[in-house]
TORPA-4810 file (N, C-alpha, C, O; in nm, 3 decimals):
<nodes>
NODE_1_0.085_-0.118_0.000_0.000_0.000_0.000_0.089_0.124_0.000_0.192_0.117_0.067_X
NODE_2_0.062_0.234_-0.067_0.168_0.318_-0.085_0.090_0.430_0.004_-0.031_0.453_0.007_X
NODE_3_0.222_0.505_0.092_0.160_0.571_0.197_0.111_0.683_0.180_0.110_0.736_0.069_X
NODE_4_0.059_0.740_0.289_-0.117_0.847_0.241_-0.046_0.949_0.161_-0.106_1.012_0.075_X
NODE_5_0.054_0.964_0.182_0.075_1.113_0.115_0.114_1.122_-0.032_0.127_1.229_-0.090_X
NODE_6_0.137_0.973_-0.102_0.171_0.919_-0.254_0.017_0.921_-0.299_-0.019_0.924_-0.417_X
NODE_7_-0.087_0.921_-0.162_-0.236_0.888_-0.230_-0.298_1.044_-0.268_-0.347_1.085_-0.373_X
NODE_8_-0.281_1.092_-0.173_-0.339_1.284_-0.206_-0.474_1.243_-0.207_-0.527_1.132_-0.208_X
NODE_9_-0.512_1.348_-0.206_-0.645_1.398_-0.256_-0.746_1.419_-0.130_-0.850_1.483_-0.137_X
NODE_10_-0.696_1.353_-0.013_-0.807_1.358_0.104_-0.768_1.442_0.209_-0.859_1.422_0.290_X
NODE_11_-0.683_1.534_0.268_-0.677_1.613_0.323_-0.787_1.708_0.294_-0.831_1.710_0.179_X
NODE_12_-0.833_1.779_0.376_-0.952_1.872_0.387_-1.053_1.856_0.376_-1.131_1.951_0.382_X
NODE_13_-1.098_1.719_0.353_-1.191_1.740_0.273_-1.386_1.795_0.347_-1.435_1.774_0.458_X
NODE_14_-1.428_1.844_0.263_-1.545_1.892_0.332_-1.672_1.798_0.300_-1.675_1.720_0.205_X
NODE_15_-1.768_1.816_0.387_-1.900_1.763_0.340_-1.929_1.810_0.237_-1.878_1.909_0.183_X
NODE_16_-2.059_1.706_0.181_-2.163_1.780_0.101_-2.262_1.765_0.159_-2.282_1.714_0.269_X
NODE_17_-2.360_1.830_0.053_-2.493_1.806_0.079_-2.529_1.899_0.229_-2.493_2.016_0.242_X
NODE_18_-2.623_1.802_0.359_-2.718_1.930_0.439_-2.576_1.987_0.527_-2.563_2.109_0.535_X
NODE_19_-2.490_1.912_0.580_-2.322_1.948_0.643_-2.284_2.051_0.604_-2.256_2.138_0.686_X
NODE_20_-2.267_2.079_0.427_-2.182_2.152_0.390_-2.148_2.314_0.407_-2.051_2.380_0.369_X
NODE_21_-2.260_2.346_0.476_-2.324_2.484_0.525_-2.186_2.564_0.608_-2.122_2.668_0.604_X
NODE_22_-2.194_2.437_0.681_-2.092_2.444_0.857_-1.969_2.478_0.824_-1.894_2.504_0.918_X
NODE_23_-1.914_2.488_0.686_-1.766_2.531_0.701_-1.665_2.449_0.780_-1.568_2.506_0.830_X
NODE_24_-1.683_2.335_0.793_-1.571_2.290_0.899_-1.538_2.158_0.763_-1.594_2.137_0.656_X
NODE_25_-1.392_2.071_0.849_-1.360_1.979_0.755_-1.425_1.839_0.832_-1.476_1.838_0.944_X
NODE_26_-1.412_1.747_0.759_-1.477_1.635_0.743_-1.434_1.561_0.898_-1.354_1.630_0.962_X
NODE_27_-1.464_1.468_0.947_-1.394_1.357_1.030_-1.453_1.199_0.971_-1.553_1.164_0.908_X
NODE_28_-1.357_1.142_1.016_-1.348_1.003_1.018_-1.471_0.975_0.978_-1.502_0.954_0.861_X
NODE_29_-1.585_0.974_1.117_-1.679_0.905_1.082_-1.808_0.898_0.987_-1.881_0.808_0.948_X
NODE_30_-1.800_1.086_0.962_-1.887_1.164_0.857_-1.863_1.120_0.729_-1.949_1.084_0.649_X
NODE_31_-1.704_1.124_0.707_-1.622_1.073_0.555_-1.729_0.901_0.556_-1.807_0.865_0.468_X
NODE_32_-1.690_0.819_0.697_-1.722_0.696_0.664_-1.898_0.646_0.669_-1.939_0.533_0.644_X
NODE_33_-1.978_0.760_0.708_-2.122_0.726_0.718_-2.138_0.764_0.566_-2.187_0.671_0.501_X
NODE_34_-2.105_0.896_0.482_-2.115_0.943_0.323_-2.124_0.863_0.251_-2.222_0.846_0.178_X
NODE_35_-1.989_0.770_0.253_-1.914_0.670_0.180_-2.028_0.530_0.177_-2.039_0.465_0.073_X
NODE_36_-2.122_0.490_0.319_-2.187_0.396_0.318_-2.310_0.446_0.269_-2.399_0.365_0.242_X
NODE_37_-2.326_0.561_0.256_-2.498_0.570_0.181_-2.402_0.573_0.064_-2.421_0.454_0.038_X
NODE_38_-2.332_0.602_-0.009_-2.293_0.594_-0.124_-2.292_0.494_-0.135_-2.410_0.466_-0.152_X
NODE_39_-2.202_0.356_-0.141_-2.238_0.228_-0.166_-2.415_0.157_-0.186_-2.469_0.087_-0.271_X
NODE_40_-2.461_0.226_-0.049_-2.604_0.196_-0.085_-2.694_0.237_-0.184_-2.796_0.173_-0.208_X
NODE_41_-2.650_0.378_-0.265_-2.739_0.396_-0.373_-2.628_0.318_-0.482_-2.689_0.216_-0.516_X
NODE_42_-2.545_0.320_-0.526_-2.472_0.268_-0.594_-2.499_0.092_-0.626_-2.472_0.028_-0.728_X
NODE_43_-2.547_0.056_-0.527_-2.565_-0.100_-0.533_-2.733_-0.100_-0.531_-2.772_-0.217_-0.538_X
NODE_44_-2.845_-0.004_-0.524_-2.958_-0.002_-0.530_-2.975_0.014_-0.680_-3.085_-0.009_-0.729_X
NODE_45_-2.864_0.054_-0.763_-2.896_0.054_-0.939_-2.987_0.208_-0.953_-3.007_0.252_-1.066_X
NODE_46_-3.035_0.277_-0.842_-3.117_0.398_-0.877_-3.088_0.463_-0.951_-3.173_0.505_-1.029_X
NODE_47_-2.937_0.508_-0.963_-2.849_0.641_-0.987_-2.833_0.638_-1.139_-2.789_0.530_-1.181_X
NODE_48_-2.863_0.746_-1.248_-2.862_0.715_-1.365_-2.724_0.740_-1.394_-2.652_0.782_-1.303_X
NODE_49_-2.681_0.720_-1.497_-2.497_0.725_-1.535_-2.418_0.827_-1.497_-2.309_0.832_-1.440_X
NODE_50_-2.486_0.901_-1.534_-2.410_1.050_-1.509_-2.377_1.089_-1.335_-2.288_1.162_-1.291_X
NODE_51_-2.508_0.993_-1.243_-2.513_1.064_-1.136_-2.414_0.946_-1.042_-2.358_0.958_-0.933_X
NODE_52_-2.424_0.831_-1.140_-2.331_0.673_-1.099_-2.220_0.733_-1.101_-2.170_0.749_-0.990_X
NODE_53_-2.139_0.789_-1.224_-2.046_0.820_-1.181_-1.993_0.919_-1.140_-1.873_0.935_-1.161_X
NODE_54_-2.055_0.998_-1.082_-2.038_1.132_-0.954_-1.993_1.066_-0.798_-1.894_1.072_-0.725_X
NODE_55_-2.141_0.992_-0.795_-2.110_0.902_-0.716_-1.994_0.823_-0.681_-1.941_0.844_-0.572_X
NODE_56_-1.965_0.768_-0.729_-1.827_0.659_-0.751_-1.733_0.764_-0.727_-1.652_0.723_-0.644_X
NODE_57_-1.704_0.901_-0.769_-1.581_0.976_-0.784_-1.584_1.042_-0.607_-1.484_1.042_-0.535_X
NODE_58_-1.702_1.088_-0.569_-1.674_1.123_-0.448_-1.636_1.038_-0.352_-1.565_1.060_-0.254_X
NODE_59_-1.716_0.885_-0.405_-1.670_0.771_-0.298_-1.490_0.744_-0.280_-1.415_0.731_-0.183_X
NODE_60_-1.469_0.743_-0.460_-1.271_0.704_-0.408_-1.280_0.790_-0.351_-1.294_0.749_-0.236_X
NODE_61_-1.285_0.997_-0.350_-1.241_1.069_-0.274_-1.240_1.074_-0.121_-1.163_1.136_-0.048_X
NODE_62_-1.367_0.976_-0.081_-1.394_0.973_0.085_-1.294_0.836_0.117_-1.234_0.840_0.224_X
NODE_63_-1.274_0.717_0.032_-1.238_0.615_0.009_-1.042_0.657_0.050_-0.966_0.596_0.126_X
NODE_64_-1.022_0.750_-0.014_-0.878_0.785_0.013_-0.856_0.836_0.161_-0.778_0.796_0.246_X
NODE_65_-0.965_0.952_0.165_-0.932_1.026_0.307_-0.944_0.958_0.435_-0.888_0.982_0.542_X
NODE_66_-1.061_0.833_0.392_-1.070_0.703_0.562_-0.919_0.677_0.556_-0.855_0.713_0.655_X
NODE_67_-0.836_0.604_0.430_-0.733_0.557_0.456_-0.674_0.641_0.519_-0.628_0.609_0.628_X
NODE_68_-0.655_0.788_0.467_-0.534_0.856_0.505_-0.571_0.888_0.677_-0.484_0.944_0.743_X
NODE_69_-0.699_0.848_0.740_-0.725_0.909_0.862_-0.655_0.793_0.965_-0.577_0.816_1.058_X
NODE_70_-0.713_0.647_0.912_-0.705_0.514_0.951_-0.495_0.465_0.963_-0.442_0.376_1.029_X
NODE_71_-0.426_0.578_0.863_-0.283_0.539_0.854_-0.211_0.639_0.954_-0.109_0.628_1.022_X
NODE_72_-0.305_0.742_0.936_-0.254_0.842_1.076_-0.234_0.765_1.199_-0.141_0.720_1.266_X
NODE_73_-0.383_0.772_1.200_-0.418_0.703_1.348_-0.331_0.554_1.390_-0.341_0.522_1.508_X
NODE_74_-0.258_0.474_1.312_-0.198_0.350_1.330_-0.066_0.421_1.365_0.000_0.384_1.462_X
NODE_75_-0.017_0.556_1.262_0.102_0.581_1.286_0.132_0.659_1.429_0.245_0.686_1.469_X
NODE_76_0.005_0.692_1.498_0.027_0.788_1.580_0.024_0.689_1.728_0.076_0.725_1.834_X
NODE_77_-0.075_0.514_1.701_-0.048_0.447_1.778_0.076_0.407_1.772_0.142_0.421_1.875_X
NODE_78_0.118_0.369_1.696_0.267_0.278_1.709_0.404_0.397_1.740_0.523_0.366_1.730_X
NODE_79_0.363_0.505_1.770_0.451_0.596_1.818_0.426_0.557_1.952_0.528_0.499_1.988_X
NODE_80_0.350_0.559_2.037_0.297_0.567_2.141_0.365_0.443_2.212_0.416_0.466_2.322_X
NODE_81_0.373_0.252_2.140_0.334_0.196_2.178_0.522_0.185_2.239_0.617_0.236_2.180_X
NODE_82_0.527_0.114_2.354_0.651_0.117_2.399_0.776_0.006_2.275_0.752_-0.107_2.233_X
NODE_83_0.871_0.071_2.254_0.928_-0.029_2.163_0.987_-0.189_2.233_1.053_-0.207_2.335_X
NODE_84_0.945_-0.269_2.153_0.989_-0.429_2.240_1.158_-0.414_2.263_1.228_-0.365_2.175_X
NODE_85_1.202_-0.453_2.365_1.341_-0.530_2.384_1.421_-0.608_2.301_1.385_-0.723_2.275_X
NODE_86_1.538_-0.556_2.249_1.632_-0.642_2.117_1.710_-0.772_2.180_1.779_-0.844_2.108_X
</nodes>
């Protein structure tokens, strides 16, 4: 897996839709609730082409930024974690 910062694109990123008002940036779990109604219309067949692949494009975009939140957060545990004995 090549690390978050070779991936780009997910720093900042903001809501859409009723969120997007608030001016603030995204977290973890907002990026990852978006991302699951996205899958859900996406796999419901509703979405006509044009709006399928809107869809799909914001999903990699939320799709990148979980990783890049999920590689933080591992890197910021394993700083933490005491190093084992050689």
């Amino acid at each position: 897996m090549p690390p978050a910062a070779s991936r780009g694109g997910g720093a900042g990123l903001r809501p859409v839709g009723a969120d997007a008002d608030q001016g603030r940036e995204m977290n973890f779990e907002q990026a990852q609730a978006e991302l699951e109604r996205i899958v859900q219309q996406l796999e419901s067949g509703q979405a006509d082409l044009d709006d399928a692949i809107k869809l799909w494009e914001r999903g990699e975009e939320l799709h990148r930024f979980c990783l890049e939140q999920l590689d933080s957060a591992q890197g910021k545990i394993e700083a933490l974690r005491p190093s084992e004995p050689a």
